[in-house]
The first five atom37 places (N, CA, C, CB, O) and aatype in JSON, in Angstrom:
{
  "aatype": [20, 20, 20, 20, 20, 20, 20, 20, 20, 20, 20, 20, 20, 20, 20, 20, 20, 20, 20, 20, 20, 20, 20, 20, 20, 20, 20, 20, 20, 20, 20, 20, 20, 20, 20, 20, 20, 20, 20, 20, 20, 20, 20, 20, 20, 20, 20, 20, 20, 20, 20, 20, 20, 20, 20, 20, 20, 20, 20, 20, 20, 20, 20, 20, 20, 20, 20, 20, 20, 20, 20, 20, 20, 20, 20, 20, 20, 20, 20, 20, 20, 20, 20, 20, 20, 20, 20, 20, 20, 20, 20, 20, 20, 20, 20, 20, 20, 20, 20, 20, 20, 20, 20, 20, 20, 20, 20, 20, 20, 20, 20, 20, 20, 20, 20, 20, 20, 20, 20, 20, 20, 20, 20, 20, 20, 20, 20, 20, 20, 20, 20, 20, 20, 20, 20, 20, 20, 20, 20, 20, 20, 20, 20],
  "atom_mask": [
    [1, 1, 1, 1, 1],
    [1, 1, 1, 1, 1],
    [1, 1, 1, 1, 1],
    [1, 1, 1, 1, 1],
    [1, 1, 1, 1, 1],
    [1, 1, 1, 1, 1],
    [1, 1, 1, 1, 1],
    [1, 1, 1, 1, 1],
    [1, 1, 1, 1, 1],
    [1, 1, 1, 1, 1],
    [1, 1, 1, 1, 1],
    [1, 1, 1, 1, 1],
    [1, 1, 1, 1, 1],
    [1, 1, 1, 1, 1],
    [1, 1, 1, 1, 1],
    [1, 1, 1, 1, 1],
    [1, 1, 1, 1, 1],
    [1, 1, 1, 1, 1],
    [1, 1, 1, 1, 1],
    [1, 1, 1, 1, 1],
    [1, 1, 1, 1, 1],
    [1, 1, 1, 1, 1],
    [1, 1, 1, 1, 1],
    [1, 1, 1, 1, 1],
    [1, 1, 1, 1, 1],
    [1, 1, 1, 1, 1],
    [1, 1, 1, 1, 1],
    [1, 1, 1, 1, 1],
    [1, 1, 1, 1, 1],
    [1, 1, 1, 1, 1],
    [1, 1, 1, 1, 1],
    [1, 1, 1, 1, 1],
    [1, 1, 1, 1, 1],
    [1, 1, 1, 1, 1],
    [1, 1, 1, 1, 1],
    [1, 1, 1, 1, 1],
    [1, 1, 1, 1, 1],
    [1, 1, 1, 1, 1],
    [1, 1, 1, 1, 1],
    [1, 1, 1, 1, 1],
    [1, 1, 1, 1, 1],
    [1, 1, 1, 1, 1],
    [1, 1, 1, 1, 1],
    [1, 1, 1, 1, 1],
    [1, 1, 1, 1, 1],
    [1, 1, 1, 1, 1],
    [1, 1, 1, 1, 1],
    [1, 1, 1, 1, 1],
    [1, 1, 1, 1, 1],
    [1, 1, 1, 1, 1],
    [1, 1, 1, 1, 1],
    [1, 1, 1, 1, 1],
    [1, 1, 1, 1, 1],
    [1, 1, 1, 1, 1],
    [1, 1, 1, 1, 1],
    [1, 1, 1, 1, 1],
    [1, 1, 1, 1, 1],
    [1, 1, 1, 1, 1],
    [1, 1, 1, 1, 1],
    [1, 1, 1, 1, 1],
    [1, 1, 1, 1, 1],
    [1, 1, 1, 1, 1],
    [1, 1, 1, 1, 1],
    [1, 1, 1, 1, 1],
    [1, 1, 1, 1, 1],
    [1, 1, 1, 1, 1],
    [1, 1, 1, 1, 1],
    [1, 1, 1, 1, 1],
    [1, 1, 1, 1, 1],
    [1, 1, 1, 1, 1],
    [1, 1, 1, 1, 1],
    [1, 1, 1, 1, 1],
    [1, 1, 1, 1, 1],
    [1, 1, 1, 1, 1],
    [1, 1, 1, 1, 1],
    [1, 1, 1, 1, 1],
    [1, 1, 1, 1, 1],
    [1, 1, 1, 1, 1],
    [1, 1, 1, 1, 1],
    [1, 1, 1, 1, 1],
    [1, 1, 1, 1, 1],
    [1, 1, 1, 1, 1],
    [1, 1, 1, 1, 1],
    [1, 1, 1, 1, 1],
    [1, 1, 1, 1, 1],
    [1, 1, 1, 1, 1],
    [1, 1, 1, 1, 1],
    [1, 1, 1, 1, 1],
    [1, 1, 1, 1, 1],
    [1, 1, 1, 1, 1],
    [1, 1, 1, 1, 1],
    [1, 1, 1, 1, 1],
    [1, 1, 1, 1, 1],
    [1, 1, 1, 1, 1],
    [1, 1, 1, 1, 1],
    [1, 1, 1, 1, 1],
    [1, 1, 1, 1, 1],
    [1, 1, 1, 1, 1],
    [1, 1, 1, 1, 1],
    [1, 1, 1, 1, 1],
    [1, 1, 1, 1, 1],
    [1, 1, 1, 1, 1],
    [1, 1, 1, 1, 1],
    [1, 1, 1, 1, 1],
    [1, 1, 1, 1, 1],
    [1, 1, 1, 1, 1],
    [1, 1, 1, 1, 1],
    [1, 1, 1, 1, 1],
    [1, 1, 1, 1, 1],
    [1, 1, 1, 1, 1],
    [1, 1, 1, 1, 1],
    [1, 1, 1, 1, 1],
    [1, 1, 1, 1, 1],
    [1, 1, 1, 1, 1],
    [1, 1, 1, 1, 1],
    [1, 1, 1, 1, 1],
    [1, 1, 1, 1, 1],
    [1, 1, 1, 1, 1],
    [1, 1, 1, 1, 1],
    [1, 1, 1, 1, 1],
    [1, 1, 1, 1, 1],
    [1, 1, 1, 1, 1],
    [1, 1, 1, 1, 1],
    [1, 1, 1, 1, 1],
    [1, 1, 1, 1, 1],
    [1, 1, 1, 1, 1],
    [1, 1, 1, 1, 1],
    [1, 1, 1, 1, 1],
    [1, 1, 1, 1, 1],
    [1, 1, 1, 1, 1],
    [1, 1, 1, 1, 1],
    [1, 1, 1, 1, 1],
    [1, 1, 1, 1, 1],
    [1, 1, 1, 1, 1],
    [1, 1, 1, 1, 1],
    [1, 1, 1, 1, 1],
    [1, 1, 1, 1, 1],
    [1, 1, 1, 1, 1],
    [1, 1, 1, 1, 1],
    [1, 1, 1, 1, 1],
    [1, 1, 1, 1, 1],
    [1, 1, 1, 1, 1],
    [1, 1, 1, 1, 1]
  ],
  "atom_positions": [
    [[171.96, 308.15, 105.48], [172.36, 306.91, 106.09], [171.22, 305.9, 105.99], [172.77, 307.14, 107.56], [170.06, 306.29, 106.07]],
    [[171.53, 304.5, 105.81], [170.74, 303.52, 105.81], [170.06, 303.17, 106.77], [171.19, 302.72, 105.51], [170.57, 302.46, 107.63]],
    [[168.76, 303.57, 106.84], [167.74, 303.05, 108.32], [167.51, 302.09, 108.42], [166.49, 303.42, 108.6], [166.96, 301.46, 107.52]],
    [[168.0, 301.31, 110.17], [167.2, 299.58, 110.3], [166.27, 299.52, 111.14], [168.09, 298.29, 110.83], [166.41, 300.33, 112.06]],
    [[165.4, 298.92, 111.19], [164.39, 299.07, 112.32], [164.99, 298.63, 114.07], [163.06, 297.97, 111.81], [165.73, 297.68, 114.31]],
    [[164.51, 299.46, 114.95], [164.72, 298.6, 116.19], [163.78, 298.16, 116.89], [165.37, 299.11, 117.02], [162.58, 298.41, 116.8]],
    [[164.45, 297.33, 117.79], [163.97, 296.92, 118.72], [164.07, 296.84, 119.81], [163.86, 296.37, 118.62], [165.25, 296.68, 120.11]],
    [[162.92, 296.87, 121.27], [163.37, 297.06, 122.19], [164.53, 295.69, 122.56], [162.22, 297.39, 123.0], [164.74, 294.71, 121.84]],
    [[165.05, 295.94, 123.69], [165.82, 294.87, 124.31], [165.16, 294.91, 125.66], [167.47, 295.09, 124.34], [164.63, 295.99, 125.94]],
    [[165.09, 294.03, 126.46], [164.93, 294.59, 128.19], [166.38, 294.19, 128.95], [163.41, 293.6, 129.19], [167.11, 293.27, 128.57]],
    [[166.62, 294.93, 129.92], [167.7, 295.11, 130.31], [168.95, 295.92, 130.2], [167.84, 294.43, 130.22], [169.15, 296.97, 129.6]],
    [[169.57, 295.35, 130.74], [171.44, 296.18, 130.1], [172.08, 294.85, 129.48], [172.94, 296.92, 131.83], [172.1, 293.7, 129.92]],
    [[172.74, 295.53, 127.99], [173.65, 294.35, 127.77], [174.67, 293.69, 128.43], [174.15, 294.51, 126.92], [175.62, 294.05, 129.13]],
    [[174.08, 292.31, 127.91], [174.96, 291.08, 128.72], [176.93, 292.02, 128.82], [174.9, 289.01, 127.23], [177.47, 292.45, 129.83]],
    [[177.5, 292.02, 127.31], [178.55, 292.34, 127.21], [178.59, 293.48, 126.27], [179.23, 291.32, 126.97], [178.7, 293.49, 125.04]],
    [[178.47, 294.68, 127.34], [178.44, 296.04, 126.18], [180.19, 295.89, 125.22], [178.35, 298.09, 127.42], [181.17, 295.3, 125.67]],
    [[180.09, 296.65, 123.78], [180.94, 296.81, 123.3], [181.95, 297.99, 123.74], [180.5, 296.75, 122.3], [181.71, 299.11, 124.2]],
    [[183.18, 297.33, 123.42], [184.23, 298.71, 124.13], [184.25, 300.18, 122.94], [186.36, 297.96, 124.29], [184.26, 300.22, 121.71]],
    [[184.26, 300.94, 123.68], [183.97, 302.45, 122.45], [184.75, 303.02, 122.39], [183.03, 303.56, 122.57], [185.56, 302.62, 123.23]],
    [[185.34, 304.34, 121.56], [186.77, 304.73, 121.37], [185.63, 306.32, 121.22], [188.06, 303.84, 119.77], [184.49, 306.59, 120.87]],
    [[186.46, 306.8, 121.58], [186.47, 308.57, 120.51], [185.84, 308.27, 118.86], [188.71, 309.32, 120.15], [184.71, 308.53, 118.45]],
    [[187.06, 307.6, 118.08], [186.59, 307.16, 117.0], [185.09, 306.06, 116.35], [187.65, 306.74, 116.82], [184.72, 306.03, 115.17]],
    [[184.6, 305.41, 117.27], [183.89, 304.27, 117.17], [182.31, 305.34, 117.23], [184.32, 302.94, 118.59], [181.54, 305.53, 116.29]],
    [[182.22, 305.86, 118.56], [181.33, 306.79, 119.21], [180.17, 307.22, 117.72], [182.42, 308.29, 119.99], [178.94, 307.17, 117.66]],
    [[181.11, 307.6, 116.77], [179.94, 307.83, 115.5], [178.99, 306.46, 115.35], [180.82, 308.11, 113.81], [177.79, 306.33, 115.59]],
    [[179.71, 305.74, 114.99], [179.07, 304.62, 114.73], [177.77, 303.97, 115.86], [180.24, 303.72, 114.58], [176.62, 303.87, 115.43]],
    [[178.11, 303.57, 117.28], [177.13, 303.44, 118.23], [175.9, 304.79, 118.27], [177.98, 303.3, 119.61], [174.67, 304.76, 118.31]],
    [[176.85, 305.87, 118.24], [175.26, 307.17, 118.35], [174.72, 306.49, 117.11], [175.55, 309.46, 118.03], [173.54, 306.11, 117.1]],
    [[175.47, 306.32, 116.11], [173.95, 306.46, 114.89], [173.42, 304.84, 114.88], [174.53, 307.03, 112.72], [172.63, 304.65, 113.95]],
    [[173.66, 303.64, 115.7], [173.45, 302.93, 115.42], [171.68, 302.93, 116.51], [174.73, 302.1, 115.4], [170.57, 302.51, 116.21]],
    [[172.19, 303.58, 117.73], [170.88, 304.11, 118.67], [170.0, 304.85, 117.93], [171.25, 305.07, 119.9], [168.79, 304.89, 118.19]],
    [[170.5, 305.42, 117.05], [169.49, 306.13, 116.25], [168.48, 305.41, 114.67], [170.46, 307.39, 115.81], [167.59, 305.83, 113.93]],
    [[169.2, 304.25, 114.79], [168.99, 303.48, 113.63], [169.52, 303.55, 112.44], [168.0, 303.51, 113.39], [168.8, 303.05, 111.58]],
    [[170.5, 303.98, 112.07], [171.56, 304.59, 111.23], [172.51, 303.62, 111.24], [172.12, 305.94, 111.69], [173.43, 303.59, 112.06]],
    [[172.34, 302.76, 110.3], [173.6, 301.64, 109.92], [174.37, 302.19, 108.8], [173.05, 300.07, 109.42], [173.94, 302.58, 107.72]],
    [[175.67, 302.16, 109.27], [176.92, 302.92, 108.53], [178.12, 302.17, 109.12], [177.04, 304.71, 108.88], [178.15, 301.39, 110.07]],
    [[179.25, 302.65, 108.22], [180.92, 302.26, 108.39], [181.55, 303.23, 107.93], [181.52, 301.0, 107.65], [181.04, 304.31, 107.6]],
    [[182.65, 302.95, 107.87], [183.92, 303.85, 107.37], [184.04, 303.79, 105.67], [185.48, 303.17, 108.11], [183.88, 302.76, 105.01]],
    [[184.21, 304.48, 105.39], [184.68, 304.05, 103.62], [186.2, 305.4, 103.41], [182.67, 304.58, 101.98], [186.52, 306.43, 104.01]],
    [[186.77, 304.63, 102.25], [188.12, 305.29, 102.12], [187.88, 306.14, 100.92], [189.41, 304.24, 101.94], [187.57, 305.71, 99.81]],
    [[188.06, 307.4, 101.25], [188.27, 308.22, 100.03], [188.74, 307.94, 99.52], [188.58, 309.11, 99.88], [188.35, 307.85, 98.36]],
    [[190.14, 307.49, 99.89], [190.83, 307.23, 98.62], [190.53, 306.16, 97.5], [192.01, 306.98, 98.99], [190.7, 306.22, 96.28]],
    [[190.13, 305.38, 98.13], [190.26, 303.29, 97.11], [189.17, 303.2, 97.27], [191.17, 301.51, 97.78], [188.84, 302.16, 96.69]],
    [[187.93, 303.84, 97.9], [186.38, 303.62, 97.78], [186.15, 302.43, 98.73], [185.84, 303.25, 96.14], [185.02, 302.0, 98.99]],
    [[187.42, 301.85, 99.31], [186.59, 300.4, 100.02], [186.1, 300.7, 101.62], [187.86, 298.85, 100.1], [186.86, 301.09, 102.51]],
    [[184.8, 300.44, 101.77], [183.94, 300.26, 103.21], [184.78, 299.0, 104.05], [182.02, 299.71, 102.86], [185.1, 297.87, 103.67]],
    [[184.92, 299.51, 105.01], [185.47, 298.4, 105.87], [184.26, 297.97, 107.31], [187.15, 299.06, 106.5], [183.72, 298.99, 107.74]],
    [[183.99, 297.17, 107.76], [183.25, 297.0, 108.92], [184.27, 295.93, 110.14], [181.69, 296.26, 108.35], [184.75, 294.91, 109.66]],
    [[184.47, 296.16, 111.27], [183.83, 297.55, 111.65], [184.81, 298.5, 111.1], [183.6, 297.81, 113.33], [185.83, 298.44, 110.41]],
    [[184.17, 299.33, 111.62], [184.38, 301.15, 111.04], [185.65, 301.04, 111.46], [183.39, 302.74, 111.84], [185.81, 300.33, 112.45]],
    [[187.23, 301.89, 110.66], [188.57, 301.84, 111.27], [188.81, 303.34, 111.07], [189.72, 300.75, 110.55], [187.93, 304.07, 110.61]],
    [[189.9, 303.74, 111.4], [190.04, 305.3, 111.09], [191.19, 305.25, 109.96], [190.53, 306.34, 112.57], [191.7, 306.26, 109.48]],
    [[191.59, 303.73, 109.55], [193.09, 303.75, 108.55], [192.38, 302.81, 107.55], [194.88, 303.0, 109.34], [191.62, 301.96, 108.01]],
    [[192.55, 302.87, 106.37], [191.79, 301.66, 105.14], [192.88, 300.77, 104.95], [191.28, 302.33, 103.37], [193.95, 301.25, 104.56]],
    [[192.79, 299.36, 105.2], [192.86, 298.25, 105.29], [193.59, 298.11, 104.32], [191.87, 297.61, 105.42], [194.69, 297.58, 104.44]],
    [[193.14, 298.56, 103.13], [193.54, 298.32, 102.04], [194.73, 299.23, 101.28], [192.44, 298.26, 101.46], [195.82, 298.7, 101.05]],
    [[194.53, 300.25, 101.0], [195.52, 301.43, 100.91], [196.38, 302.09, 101.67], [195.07, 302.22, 100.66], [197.46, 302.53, 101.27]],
    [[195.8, 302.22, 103.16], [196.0, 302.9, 104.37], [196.2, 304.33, 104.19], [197.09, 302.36, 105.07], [197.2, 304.87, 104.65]],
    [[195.17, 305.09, 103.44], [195.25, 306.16, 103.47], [194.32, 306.15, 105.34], [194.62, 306.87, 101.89], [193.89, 305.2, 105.99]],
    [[194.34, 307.32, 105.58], [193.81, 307.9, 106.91], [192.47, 308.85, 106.57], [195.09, 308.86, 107.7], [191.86, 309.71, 107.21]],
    [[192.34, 308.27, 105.27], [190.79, 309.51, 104.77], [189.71, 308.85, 104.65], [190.78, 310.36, 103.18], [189.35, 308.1, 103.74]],
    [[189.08, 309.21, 105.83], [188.01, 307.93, 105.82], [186.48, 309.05, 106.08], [188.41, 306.41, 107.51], [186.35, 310.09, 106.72]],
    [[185.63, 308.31, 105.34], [184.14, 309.43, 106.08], [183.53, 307.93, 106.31], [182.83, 310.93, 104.69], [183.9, 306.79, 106.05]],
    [[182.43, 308.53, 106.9], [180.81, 307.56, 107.34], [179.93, 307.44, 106.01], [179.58, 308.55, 108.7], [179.57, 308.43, 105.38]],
    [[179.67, 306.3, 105.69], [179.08, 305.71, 104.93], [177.88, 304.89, 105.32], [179.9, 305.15, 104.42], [177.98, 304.1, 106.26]],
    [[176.78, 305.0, 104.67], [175.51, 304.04, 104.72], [176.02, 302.6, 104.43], [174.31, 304.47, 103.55], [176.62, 302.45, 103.37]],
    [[175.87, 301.5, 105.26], [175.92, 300.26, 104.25], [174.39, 299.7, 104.31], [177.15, 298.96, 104.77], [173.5, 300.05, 105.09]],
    [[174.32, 298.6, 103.12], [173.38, 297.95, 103.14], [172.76, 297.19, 104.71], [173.78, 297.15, 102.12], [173.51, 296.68, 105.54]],
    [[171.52, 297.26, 104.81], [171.1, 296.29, 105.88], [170.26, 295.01, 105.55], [170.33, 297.03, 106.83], [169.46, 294.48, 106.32]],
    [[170.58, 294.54, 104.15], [170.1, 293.49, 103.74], [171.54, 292.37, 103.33], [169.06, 293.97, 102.53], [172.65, 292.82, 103.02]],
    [[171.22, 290.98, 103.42], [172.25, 290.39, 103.41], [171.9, 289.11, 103.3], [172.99, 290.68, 104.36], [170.69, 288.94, 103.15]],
    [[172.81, 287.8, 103.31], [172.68, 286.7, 102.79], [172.98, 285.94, 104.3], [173.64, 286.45, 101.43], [173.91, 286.59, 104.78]],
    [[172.66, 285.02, 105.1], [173.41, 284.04, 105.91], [174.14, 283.24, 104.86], [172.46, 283.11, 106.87], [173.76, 282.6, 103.88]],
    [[175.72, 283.59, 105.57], [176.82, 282.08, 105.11], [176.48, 281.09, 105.81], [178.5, 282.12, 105.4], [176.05, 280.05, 105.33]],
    [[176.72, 281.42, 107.59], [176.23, 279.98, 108.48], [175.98, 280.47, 109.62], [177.31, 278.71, 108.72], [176.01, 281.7, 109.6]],
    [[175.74, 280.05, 110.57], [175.19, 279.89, 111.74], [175.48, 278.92, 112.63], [174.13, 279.84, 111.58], [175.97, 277.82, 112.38]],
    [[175.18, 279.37, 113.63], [175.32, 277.95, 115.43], [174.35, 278.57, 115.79], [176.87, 277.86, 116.99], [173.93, 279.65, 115.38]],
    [[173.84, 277.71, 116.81], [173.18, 277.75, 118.52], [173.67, 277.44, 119.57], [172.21, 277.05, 118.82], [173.68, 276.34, 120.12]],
    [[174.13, 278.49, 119.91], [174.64, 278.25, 121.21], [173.82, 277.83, 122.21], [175.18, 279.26, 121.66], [172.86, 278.53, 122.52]],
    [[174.15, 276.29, 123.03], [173.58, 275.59, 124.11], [174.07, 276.08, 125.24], [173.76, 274.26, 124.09], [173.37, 276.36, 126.22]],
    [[175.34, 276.22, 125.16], [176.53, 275.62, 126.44], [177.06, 277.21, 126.04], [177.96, 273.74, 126.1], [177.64, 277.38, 124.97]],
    [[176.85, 278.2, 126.86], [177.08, 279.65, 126.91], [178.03, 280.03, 127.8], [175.94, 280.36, 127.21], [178.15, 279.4, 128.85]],
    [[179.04, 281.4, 127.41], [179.87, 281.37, 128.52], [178.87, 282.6, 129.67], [181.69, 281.9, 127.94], [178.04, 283.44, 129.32]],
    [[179.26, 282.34, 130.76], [178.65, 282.48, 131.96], [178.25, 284.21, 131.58], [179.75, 282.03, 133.43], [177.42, 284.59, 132.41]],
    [[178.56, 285.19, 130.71], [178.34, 286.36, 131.32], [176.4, 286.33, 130.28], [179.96, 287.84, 130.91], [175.41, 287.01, 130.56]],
    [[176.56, 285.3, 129.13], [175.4, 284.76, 127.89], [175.0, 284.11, 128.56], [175.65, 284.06, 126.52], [173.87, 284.43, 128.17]],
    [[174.66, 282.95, 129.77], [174.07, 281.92, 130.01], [172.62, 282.06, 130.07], [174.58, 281.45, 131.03], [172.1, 281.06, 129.58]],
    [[171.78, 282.91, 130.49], [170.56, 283.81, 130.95], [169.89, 283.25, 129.45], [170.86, 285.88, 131.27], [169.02, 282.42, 129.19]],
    [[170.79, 284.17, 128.57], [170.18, 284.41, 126.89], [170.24, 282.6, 126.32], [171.66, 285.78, 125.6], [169.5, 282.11, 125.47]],
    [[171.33, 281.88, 127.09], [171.23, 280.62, 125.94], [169.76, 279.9, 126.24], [172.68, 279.29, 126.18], [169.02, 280.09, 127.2]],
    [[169.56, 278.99, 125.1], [170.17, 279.17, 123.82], [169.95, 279.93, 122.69], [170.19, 278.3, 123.41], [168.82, 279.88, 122.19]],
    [[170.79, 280.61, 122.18], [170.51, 281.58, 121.24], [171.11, 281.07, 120.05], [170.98, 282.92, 121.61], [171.65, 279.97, 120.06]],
    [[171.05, 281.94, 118.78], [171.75, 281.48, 117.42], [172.43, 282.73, 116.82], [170.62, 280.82, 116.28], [171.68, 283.69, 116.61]],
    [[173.81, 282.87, 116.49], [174.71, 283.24, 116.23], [175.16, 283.46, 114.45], [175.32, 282.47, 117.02], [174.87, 282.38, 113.94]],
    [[175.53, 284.06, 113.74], [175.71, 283.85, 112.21], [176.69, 284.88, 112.22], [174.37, 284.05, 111.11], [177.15, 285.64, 113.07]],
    [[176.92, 284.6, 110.59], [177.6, 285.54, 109.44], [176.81, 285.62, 108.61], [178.8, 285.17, 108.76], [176.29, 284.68, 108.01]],
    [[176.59, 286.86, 108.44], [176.37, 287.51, 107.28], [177.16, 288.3, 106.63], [175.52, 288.07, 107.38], [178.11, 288.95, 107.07]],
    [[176.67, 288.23, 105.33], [177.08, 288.44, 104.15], [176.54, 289.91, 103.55], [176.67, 287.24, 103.39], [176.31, 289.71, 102.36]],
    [[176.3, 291.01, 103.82], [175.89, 292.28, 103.4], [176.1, 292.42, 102.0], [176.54, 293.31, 104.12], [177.08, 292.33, 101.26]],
    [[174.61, 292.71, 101.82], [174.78, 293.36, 100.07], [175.64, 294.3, 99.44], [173.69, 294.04, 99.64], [175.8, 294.51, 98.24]],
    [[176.32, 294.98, 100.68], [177.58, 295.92, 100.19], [178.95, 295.47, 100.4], [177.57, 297.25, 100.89], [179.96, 296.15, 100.58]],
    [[178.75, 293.74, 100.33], [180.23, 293.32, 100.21], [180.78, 293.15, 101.73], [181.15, 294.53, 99.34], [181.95, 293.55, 101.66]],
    [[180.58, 292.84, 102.75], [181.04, 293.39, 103.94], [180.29, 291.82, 104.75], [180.36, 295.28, 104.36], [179.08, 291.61, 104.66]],
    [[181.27, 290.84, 105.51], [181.19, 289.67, 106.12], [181.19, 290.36, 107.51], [182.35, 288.57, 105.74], [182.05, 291.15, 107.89]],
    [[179.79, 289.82, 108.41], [180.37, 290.52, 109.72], [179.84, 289.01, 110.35], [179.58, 292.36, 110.41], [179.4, 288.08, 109.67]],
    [[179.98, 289.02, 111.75], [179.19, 288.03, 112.7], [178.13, 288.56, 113.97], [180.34, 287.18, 113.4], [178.63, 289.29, 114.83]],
    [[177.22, 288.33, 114.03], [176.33, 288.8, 114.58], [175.27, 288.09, 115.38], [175.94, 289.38, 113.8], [175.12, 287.03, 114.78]],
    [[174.46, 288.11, 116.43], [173.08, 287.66, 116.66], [172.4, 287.06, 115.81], [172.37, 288.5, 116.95], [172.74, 287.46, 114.69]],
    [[171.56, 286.26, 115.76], [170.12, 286.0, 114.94], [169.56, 285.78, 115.68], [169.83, 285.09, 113.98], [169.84, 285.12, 116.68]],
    [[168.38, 286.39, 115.34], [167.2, 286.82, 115.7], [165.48, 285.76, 115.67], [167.23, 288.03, 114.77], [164.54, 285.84, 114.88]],
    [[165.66, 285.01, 116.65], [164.93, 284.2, 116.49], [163.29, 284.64, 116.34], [165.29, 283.42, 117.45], [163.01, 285.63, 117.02]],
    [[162.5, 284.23, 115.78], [161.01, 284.07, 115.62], [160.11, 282.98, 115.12], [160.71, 284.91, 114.95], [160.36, 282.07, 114.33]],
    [[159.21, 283.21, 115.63], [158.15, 281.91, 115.33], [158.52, 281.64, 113.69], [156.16, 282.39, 115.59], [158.62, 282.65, 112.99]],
    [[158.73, 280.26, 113.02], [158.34, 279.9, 112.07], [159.72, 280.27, 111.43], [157.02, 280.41, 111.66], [159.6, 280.3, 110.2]],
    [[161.02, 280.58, 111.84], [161.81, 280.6, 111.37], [163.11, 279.51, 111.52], [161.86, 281.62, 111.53], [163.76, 279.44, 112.56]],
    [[163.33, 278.88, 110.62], [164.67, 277.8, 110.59], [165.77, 278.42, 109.62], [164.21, 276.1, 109.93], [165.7, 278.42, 108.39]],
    [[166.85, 278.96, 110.44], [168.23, 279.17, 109.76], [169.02, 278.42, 109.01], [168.98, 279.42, 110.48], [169.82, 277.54, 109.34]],
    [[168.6, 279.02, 107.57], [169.26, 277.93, 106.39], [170.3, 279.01, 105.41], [167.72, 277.07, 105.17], [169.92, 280.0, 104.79]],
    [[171.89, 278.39, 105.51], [172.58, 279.06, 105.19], [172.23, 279.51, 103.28], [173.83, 278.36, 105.72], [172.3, 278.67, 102.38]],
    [[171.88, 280.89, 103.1], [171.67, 281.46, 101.95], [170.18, 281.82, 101.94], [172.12, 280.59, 100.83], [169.52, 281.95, 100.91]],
    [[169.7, 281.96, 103.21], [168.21, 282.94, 102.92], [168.71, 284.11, 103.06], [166.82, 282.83, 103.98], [169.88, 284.37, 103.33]],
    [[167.7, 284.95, 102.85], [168.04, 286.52, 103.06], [167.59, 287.09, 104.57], [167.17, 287.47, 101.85], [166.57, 286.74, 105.17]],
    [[168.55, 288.0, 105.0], [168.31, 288.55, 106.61], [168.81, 290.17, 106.22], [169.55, 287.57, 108.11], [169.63, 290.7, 105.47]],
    [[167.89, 290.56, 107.12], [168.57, 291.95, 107.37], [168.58, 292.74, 108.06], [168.51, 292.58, 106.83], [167.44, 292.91, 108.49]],
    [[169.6, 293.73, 108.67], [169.78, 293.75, 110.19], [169.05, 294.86, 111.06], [171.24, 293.9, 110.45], [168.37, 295.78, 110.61]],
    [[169.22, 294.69, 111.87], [168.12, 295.64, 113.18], [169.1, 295.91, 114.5], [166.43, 294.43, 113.91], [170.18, 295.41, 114.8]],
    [[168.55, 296.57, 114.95], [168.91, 297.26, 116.55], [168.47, 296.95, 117.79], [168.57, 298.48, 116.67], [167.32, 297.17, 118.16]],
    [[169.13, 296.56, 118.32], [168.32, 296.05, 119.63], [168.88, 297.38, 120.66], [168.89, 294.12, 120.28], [169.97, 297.94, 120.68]],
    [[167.83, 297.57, 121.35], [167.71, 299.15, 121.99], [167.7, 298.2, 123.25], [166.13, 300.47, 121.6], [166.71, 297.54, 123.57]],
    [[169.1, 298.19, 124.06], [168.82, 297.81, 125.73], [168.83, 299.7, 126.11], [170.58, 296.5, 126.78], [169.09, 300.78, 125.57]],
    [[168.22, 298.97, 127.79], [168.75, 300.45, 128.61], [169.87, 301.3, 128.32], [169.11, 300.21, 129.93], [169.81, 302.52, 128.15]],
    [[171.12, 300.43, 128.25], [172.13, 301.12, 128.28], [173.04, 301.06, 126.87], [172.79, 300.71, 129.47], [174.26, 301.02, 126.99]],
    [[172.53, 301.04, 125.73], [172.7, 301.33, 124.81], [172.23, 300.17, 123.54], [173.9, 301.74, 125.02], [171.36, 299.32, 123.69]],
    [[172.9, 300.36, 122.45], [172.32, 299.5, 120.98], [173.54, 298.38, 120.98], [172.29, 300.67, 119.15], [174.67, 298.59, 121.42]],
    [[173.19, 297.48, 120.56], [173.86, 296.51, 119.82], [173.15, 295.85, 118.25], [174.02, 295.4, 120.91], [171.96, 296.01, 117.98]],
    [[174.02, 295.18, 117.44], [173.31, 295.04, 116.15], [173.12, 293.85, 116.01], [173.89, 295.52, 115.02], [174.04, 293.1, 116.34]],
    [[171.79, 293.23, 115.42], [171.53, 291.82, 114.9], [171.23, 291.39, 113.7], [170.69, 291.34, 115.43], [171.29, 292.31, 112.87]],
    [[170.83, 289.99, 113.11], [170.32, 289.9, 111.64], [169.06, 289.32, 111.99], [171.22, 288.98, 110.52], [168.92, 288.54, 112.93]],
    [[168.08, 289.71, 111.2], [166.56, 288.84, 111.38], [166.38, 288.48, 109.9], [165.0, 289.87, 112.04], [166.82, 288.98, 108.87]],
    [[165.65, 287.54, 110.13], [165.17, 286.76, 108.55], [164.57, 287.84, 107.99], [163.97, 285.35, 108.53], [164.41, 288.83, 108.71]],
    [[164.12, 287.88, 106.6], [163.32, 288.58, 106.34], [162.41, 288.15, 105.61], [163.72, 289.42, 106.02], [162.6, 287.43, 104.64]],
    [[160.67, 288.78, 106.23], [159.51, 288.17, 105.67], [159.65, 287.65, 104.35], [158.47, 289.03, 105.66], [160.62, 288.02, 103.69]],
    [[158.72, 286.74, 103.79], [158.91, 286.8, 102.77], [157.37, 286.57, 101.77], [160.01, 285.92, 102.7], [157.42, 286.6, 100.54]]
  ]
}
């Protein structure tokens, strides 16, 4: 599986994600730093997030797959004006990325000194380790 680096978080997340039986792979390995999805035996296509049926074929034969953790920004916001459960965190900045394995998700960005979000640099993603579990982000990457 594809390793991303983490990071701490402090706290408990603002809005933990809801988890299934099925999902549960994905969050353990994401705490563990293990970025992965679903991919279809049958038609080869990775879907994010992870499903237990392929999108595309709908076969039901799906395993865990590594995806890339490097990727492109399409675009981005900053959120000013946050809804109340985010207000603490605003303002923060928000994107899509574009994963080198084909795969559009929306996510965090990851702010740091000396960085301005310009749609088509390269980012790639990381873990933010709260108390009560992982969530996933994109950070620029050095260059």
């Amino acid at each position: 599986m594809t390793q991303i680096h983490t990071l701490p978080a402090p706290g408990r997340r603002a809005y933990p994600p809801r988890t299934s039986a099925f999902t549960k792979t994905f969050w353990d390995g994401l705490a563990q730093g293990r970025w992965q999805t679903t991919c279809c035996e049958a038609c080869g296509k990775q879907t994010f997030p992870p499903r237990p049926i392929c999108p595309q074929c709908w076969s039901d034969k799906v395993v865990w797959s590594p995806l890339s953790a490097r990727g492109t920004l399409y675009s981005w916001t900053r959120i000013h004006a946050a809804p109340a459960v985010f207000a603490a965190e605003a303002p923060y900045a928000v994107g899509i990325v574009d994963l080198d394995s084909h795969i559009r998700l929306a996510c965090r960005l990851l702010d740091a000194p000396g960085v301005t979000w310009t749609p088509g640099m390269a980012v790639e993603m990381a873990v933010l380790q709260y108390e009560d579990g992982p969530l996933f982000a994109a950070r620029a990457v050095a260059s």
